[in-house]
Structures are given as C-alpha cells and as structure tokens.
PDB file of N, CA, C and O in Angstrom:
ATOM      1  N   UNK A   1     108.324 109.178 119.803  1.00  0.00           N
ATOM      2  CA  UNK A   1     108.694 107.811 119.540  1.00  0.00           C
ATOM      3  C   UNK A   1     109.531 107.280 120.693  1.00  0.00           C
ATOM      4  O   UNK A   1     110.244 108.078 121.303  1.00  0.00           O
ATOM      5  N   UNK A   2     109.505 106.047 121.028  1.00  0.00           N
ATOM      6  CA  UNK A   2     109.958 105.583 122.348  1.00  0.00           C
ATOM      7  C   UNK A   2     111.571 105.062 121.536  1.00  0.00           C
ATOM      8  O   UNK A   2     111.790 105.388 120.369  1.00  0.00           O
ATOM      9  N   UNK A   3     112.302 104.468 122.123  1.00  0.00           N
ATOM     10  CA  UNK A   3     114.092 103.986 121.838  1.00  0.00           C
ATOM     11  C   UNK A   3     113.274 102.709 121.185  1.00  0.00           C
ATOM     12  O   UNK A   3     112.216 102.175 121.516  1.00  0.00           O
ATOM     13  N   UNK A   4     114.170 102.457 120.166  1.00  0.00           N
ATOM     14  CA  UNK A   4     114.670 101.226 119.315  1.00  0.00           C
ATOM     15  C   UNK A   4     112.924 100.902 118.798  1.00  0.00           C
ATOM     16  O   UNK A   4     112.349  99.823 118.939  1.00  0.00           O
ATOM     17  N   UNK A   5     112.358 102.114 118.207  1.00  0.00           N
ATOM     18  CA  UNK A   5     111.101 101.917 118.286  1.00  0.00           C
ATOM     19  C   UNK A   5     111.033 101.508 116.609  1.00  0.00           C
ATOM     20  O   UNK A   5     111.963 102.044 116.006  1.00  0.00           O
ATOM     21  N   UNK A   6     110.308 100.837 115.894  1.00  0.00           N
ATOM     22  CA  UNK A   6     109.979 101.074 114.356  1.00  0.00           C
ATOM     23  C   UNK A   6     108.697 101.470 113.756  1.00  0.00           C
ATOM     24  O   UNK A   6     107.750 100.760 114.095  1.00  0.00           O
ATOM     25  N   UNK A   7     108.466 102.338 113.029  1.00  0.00           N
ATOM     26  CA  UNK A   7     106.614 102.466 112.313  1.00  0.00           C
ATOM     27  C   UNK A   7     107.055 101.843 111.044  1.00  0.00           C
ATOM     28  O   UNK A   7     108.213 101.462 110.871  1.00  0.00           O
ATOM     29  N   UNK A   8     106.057 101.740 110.104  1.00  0.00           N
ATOM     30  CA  UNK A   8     105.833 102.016 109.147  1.00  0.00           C
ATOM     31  C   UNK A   8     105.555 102.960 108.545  1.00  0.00           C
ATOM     32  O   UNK A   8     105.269 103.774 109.422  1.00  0.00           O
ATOM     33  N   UNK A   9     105.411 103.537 107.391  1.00  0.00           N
ATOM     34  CA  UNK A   9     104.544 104.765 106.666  1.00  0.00           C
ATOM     35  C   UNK A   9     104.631 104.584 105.191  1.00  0.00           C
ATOM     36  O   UNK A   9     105.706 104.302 104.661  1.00  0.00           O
ATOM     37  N   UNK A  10     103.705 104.714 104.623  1.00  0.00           N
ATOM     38  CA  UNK A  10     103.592 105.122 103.148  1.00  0.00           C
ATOM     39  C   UNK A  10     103.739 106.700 102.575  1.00  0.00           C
ATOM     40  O   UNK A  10     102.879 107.510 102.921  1.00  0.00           O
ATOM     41  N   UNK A  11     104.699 107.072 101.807  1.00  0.00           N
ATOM     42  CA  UNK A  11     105.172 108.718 101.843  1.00  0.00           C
ATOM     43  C   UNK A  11     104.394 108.596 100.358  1.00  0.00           C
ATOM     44  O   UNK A  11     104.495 107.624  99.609  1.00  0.00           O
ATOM     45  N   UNK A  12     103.607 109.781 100.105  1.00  0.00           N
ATOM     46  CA  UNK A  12     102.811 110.238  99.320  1.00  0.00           C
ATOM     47  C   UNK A  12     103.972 111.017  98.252  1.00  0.00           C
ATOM     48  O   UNK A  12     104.321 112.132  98.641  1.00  0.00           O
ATOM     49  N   UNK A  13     104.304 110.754  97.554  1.00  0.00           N
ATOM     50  CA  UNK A  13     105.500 111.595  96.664  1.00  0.00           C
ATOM     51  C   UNK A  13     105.045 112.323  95.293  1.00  0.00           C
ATOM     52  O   UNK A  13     105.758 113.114  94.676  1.00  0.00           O
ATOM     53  N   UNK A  14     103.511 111.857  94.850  1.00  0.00           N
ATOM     54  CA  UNK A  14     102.477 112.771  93.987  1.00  0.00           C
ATOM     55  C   UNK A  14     102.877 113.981  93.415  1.00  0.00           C
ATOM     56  O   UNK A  14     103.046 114.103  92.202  1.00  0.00           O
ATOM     57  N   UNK A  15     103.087 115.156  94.466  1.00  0.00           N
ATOM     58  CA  UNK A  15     103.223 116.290  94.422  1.00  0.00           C
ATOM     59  C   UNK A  15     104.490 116.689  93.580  1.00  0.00           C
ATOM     60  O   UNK A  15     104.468 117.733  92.928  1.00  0.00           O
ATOM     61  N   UNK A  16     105.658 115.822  93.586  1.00  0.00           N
ATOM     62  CA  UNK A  16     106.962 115.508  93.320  1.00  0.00           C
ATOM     63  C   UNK A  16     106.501 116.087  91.484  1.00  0.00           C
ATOM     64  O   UNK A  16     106.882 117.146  90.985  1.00  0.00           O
ATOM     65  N   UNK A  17     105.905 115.380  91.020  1.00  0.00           N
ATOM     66  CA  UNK A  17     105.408 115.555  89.748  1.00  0.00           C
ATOM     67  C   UNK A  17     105.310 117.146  88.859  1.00  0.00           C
ATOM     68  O   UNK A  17     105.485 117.467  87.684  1.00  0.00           O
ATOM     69  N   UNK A  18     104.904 117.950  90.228  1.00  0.00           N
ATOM     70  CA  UNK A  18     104.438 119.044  89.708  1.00  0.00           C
ATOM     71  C   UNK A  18     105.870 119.903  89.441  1.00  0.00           C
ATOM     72  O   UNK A  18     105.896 121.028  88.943  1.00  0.00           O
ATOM     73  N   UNK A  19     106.907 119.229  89.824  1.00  0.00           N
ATOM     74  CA  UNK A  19     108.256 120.165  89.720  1.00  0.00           C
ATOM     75  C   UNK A  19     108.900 119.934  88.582  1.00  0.00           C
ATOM     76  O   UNK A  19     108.692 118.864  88.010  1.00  0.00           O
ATOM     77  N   UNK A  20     109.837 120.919  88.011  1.00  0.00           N
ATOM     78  CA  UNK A  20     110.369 120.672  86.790  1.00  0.00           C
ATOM     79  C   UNK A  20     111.561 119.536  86.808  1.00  0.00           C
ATOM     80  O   UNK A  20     112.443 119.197  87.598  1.00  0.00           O
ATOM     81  N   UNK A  21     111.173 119.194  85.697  1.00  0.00           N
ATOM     82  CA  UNK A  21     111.928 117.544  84.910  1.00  0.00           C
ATOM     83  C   UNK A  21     112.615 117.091  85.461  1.00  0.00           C
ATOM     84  O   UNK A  21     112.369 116.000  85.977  1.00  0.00           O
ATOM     85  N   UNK A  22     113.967 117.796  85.636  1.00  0.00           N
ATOM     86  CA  UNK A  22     114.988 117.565  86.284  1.00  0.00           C
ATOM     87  C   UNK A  22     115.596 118.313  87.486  1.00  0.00           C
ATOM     88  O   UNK A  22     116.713 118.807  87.635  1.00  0.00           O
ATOM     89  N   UNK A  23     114.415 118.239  88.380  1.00  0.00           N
ATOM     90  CA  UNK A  23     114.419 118.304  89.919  1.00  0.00           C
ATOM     91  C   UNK A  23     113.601 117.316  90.534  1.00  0.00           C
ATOM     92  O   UNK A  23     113.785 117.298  91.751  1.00  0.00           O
ATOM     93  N   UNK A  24     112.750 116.473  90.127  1.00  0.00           N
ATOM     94  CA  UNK A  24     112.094 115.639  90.394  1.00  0.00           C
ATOM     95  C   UNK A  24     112.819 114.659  91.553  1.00  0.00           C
ATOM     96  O   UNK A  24     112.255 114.664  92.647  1.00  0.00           O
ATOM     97  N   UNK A  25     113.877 113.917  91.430  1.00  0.00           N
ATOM     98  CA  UNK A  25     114.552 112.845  92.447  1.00  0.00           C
ATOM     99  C   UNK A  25     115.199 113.580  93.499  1.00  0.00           C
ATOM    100  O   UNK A  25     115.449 113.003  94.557  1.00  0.00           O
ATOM    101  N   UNK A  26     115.479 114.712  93.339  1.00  0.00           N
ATOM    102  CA  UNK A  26     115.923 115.193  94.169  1.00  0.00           C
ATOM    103  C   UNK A  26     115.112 116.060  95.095  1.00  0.00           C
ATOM    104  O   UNK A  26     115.529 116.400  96.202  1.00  0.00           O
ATOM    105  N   UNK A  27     113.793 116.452  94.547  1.00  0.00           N
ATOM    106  CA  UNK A  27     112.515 117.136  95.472  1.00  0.00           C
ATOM    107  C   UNK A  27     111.938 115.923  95.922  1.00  0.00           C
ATOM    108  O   UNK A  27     111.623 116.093  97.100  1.00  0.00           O
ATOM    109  N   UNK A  28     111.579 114.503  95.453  1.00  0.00           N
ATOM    110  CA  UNK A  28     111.482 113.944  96.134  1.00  0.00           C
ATOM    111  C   UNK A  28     112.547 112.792  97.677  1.00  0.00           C
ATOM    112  O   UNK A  28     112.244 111.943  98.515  1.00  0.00           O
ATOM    113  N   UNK A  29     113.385 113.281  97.376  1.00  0.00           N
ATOM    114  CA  UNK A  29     114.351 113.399  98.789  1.00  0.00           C
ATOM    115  C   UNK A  29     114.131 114.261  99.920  1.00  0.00           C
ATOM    116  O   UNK A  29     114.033 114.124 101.140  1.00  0.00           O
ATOM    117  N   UNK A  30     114.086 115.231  99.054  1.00  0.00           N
ATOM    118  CA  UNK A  30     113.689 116.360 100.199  1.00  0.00           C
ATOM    119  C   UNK A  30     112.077 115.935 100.851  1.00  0.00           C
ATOM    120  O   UNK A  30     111.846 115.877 102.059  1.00  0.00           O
ATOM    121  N   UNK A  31     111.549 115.794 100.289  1.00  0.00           N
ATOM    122  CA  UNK A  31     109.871 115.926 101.071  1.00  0.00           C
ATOM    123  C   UNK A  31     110.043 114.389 101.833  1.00  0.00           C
ATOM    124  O   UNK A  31     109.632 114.238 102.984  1.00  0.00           O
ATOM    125  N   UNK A  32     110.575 113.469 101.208  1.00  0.00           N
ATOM    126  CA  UNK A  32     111.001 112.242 102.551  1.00  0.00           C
ATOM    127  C   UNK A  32     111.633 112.263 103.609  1.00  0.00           C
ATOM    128  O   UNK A  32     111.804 111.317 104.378  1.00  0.00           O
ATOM    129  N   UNK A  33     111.989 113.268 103.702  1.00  0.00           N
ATOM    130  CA  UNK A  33     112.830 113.640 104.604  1.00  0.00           C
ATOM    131  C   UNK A  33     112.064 114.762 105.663  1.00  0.00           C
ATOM    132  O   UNK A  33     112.292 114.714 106.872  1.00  0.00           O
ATOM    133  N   UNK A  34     111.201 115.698 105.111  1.00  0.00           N
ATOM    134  CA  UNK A  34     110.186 116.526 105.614  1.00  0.00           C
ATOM    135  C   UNK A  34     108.946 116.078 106.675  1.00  0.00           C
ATOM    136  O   UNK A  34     108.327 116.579 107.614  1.00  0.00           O
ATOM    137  N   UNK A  35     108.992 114.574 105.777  1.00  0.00           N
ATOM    138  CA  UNK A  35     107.710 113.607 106.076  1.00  0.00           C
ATOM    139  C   UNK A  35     108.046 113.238 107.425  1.00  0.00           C
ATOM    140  O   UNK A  35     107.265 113.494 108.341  1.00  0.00           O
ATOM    141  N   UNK A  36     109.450 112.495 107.682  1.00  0.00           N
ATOM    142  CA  UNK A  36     109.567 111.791 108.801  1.00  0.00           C
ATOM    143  C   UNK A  36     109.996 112.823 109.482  1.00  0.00           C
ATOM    144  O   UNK A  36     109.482 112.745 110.598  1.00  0.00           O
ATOM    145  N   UNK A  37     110.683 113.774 109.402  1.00  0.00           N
ATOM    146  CA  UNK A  37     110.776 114.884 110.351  1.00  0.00           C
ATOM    147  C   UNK A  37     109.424 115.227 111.505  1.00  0.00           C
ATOM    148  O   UNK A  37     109.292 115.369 112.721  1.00  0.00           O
ATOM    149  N   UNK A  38     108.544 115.253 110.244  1.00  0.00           N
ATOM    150  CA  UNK A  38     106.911 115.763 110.554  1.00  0.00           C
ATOM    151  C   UNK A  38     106.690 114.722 111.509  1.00  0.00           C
ATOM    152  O   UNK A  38     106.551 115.136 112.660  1.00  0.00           O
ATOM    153  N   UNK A  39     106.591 112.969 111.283  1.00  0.00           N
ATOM    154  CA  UNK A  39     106.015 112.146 112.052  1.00  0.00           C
ATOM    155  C   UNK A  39     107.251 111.810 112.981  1.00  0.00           C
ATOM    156  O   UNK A  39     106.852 110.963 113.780  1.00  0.00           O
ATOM    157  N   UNK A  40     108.404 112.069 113.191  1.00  0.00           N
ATOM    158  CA  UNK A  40     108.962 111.280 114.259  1.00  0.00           C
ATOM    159  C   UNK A  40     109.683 112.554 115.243  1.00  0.00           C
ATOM    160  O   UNK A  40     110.417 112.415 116.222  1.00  0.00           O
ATOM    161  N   UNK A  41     109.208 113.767 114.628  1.00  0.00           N
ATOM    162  CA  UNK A  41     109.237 115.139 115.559  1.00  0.00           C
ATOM    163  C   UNK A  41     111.175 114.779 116.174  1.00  0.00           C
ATOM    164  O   UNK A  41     111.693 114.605 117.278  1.00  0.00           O
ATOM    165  N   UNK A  42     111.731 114.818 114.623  1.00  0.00           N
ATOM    166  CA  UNK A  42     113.404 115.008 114.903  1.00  0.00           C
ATOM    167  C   UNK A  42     114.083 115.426 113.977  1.00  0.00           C
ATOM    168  O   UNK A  42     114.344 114.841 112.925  1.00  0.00           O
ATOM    169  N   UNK A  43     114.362 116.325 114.273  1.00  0.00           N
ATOM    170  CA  UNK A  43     115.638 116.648 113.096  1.00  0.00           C
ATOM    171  C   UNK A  43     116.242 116.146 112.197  1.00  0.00           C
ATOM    172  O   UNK A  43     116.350 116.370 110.991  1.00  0.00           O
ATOM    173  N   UNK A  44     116.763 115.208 113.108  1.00  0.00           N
ATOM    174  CA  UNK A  44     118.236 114.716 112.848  1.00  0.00           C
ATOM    175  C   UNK A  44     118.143 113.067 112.218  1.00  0.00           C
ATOM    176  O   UNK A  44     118.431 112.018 112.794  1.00  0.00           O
ATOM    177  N   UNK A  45     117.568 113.316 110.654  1.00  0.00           N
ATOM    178  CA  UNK A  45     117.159 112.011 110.007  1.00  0.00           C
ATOM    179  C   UNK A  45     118.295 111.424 109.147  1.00  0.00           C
ATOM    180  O   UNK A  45     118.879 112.317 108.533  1.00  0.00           O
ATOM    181  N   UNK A  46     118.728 110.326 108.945  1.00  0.00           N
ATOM    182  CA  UNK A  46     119.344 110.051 107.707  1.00  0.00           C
ATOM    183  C   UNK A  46     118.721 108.804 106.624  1.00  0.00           C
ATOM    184  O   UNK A  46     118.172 107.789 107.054  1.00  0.00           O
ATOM    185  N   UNK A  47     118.862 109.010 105.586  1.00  0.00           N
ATOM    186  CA  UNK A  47     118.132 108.146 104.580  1.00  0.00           C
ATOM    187  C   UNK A  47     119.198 106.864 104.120  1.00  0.00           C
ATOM    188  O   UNK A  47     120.318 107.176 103.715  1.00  0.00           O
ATOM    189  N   UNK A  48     118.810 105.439 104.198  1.00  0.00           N
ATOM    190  CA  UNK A  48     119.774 104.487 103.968  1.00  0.00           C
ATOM    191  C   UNK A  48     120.067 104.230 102.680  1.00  0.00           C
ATOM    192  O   UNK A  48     119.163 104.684 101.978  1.00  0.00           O
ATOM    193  N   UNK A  49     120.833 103.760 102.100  1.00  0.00           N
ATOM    194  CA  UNK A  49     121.429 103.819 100.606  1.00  0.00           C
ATOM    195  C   UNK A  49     120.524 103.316  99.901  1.00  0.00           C
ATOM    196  O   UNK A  49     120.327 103.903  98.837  1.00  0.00           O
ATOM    197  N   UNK A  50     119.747 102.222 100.165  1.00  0.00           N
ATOM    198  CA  UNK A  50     119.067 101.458  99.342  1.00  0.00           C
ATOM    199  C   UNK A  50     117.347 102.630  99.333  1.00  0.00           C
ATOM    200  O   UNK A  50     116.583 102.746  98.375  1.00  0.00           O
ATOM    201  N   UNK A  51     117.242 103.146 100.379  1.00  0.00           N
ATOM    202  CA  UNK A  51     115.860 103.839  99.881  1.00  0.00           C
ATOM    203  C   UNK A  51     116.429 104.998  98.756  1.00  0.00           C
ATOM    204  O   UNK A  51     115.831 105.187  97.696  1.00  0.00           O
ATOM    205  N   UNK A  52     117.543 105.671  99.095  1.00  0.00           N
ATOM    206  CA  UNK A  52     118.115 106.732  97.812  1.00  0.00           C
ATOM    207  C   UNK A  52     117.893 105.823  96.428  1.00  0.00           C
ATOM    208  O   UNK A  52     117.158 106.261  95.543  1.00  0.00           O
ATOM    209  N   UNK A  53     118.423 104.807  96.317  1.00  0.00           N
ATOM    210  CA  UNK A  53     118.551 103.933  95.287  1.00  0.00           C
ATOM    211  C   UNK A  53     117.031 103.979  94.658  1.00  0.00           C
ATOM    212  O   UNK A  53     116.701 104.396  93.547  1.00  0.00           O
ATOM    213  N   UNK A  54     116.382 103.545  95.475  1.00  0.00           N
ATOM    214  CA  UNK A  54     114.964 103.249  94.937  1.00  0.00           C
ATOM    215  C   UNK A  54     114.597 104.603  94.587  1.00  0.00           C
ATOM    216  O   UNK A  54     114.367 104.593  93.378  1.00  0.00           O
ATOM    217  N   UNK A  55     114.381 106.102  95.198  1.00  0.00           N
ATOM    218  CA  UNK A  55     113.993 107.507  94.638  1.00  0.00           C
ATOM    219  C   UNK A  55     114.771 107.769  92.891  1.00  0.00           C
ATOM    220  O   UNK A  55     114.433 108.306  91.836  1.00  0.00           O
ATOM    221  N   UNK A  56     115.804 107.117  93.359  1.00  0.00           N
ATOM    222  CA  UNK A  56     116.895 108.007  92.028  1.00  0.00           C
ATOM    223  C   UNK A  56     116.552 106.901  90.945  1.00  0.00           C
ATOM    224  O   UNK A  56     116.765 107.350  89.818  1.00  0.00           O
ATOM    225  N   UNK A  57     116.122 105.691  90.935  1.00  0.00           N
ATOM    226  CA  UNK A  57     116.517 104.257  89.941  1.00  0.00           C
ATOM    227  C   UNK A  57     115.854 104.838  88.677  1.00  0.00           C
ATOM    228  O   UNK A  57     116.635 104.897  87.728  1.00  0.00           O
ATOM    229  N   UNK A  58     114.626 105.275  88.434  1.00  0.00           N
ATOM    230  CA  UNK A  58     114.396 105.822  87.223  1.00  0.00           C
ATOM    231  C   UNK A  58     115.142 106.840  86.481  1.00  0.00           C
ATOM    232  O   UNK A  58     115.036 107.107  85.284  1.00  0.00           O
ATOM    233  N   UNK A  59     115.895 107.360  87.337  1.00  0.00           N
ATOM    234  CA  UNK A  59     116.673 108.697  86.945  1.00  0.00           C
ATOM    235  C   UNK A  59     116.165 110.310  87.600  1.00  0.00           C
ATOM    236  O   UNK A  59     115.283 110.253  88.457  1.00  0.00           O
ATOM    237  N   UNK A  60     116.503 111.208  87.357  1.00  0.00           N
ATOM    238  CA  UNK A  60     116.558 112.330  87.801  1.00  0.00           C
ATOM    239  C   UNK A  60     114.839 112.724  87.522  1.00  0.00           C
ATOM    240  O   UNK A  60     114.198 113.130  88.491  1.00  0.00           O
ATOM    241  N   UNK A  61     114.319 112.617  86.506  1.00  0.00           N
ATOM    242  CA  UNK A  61     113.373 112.903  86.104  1.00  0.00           C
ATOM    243  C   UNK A  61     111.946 111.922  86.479  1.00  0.00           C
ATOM    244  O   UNK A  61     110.881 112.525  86.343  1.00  0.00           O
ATOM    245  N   UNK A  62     111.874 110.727  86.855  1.00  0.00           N
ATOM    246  CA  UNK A  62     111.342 109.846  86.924  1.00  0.00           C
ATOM    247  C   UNK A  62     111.223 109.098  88.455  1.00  0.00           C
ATOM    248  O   UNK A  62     111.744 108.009  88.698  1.00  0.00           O
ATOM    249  N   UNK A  63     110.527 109.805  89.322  1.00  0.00           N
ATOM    250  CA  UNK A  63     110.236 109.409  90.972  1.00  0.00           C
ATOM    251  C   UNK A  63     108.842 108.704  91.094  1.00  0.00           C
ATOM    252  O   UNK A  63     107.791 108.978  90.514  1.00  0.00           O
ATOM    253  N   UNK A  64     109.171 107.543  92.172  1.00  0.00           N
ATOM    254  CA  UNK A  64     108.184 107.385  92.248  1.00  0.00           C
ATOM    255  C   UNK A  64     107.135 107.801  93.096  1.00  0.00           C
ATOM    256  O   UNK A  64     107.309 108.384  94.167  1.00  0.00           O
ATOM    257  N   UNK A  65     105.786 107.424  92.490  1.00  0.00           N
ATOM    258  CA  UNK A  65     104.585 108.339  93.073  1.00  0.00           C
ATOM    259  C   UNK A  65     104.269 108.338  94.789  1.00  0.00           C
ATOM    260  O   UNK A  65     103.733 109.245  95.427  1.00  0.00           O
ATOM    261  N   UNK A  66     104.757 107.077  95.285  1.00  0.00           N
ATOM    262  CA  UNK A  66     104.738 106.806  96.660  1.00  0.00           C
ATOM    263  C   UNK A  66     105.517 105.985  96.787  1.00  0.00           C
ATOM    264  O   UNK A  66     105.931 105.210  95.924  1.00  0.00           O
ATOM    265  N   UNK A  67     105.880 106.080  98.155  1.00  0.00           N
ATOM    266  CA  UNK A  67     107.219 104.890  98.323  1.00  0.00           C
ATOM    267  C   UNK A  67     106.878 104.338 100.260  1.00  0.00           C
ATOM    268  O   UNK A  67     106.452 105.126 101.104  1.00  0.00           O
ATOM    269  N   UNK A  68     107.135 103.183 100.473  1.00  0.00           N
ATOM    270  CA  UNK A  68     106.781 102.359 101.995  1.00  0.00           C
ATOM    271  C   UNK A  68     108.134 102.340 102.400  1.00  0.00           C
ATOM    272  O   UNK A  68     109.095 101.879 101.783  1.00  0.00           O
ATOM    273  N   UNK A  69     108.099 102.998 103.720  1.00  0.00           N
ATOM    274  CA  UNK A  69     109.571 103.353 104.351  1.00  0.00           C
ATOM    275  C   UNK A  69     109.101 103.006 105.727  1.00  0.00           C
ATOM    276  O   UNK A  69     107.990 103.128 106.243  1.00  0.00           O
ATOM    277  N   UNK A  70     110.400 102.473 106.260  1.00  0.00           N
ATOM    278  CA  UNK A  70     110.673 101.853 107.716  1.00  0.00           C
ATOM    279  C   UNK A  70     111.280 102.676 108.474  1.00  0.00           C
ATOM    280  O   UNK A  70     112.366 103.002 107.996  1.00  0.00           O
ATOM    281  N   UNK A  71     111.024 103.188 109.531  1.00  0.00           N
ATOM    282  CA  UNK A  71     111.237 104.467 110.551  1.00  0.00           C
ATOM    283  C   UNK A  71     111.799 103.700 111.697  1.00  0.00           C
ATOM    284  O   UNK A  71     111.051 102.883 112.235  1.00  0.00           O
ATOM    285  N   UNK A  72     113.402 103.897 112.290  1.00  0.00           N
ATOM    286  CA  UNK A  72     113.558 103.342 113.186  1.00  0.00           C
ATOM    287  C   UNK A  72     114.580 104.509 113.989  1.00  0.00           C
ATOM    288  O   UNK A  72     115.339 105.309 113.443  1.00  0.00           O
ATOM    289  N   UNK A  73     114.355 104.341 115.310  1.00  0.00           N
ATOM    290  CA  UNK A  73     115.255 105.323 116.219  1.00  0.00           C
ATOM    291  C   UNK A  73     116.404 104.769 116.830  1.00  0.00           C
ATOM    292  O   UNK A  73     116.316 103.810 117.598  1.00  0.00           O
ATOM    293  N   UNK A  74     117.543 105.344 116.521  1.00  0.00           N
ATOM    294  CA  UNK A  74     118.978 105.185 117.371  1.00  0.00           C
ATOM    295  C   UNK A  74     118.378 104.032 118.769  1.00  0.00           C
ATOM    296  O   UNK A  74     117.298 103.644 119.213  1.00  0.00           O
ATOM    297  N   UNK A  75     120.050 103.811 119.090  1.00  0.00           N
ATOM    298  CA  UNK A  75     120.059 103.107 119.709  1.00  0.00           C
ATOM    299  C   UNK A  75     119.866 103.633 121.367  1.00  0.00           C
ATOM    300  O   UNK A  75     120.753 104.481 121.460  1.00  0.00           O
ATOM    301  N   UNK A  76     119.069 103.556 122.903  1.00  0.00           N
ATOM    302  CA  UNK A  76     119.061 104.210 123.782  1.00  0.00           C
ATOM    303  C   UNK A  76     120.771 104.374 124.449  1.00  0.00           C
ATOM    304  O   UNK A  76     121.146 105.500 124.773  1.00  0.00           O
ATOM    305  N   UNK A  77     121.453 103.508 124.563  1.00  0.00           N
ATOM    306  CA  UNK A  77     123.022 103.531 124.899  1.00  0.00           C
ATOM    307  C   UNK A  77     123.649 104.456 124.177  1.00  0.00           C
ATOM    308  O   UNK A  77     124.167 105.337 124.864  1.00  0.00           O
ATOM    309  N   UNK A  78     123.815 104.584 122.709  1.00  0.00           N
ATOM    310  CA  UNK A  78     124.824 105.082 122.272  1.00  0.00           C
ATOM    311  C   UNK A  78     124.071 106.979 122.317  1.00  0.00           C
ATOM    312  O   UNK A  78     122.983 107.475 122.020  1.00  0.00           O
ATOM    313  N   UNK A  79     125.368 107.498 122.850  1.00  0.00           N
ATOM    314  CA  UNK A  79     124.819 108.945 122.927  1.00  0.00           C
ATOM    315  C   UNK A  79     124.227 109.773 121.709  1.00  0.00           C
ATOM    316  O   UNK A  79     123.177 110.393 121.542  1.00  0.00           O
ATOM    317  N   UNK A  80     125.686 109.442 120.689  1.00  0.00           N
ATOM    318  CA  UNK A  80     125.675 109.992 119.384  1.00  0.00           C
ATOM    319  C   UNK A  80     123.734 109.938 118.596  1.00  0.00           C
ATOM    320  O   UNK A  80     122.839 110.666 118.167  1.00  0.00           O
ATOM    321  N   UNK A  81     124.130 108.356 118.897  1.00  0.00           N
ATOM    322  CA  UNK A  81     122.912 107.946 118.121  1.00  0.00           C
ATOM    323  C   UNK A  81     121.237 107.640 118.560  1.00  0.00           C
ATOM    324  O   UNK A  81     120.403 107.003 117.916  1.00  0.00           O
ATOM    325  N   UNK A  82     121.055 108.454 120.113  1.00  0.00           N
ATOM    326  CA  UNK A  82     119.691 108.344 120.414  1.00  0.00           C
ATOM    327  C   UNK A  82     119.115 109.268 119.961  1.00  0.00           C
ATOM    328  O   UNK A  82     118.135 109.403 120.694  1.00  0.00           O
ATOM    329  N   UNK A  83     119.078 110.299 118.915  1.00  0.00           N
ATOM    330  CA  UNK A  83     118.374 111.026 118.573  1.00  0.00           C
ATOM    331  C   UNK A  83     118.708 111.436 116.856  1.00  0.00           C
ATOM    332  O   UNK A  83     118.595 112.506 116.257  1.00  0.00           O
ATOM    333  N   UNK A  84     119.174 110.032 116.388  1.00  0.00           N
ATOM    334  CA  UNK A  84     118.813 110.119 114.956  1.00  0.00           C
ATOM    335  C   UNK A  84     117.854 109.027 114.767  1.00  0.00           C
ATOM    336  O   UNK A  84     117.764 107.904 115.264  1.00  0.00           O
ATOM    337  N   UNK A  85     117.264 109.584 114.031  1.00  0.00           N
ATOM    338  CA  UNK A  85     116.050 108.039 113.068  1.00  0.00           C
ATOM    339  C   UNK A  85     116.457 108.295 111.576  1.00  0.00           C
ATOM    340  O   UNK A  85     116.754 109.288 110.913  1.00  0.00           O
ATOM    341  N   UNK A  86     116.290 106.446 111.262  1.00  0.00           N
ATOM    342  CA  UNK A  86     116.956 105.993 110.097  1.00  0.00           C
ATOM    343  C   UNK A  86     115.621 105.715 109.067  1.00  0.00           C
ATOM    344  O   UNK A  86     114.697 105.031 109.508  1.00  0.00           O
ATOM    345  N   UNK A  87     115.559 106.189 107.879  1.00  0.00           N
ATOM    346  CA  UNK A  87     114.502 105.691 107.480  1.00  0.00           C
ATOM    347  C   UNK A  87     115.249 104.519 106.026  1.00  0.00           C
ATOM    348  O   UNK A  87     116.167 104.592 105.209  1.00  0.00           O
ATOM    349  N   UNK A  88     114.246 103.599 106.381  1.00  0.00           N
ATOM    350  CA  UNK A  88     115.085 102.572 105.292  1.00  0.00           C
ATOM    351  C   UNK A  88     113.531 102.021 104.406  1.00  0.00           C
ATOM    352  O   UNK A  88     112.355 102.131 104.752  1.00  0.00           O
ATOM    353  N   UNK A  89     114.145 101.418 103.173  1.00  0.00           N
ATOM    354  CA  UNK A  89     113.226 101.035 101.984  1.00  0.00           C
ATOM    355  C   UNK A  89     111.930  99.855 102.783  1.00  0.00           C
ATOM    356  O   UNK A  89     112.718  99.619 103.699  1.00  0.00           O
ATOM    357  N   UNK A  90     110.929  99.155 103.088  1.00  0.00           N
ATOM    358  CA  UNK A  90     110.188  98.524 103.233  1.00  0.00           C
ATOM    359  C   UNK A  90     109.821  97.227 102.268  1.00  0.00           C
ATOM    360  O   UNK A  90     109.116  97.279 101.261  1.00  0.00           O
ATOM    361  N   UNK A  91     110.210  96.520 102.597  1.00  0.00           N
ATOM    362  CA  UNK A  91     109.959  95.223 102.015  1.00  0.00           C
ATOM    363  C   UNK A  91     109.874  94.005 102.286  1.00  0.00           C
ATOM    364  O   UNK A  91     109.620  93.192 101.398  1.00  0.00           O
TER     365      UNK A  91
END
C-alpha cells in the first residue's frame, strides 16, 4: 500500500457463526483484524471505536455476517505512525 493510501473491503465474518455463543464478537474482531493484516501486509493494525461498536452492537453472541471497512495508512511524516493502518466502519 502506498502513504495516506485508502481501499475499501467487504470482510466476510460467516465463519464467526460456527464458534460458540459467547465468543462470537469477539472471534469476529479477531478475524478483522487477520483480514487486513492479510490485505495491507502489516502488523501493526488498529480498529476505530465506531467499527468495534458496530461488531459488539448486537451483543456478545450476535455478529454480523459481513461488515464494509475503510483501510487507511498512517501518515508518511509522522514516524510513529507510517506503518500503522486504521481500519474504520464504511458508510
């Protein structure tokens, strides 16, 4: 991914289903997090409050099946922050 770059993606969260009851919001955190790892080939991701909001809003048990997330990379200046990407809710 090039600096101050953004994608789109639709995260497939399906699979989320197959886990027990109350691991559900929280396995689906984890595999959003797996996802953009996978497509933006970085570690070092953090998830913005409002996409947590949207995984957890049904409750612990209740994720949704797919979710549209906005992929954006640190800023090229700031040191700290050229090699985190932010993934935020899509709308």
């Amino acid at each position: 991914m090039e600096n101050n770059e953004e994608r789109m993606y639709v995260v497939p969260l399906r699979k989320v289903k197959e886990a027990p009851r109350n691991e559900r919001a929280a396995r689906a955190t984890r595999v959003l997090r797996e996802f953009v790892i996978k497509h933006s080939k970085c570690e070092n991701v953090k998830i913005d409050k409002s996409l947590n909001e949207k995984l957890w809003e049904n409750g612990i048990q209740s994720s949704p099946s797919k979710i549209k997330i906005r992929i954006v990379k640190g800023e090229e200046g700031e040191e700290e922050k050229r090699d985190v990407i932010t993934a935020y809710l899509a709308e």
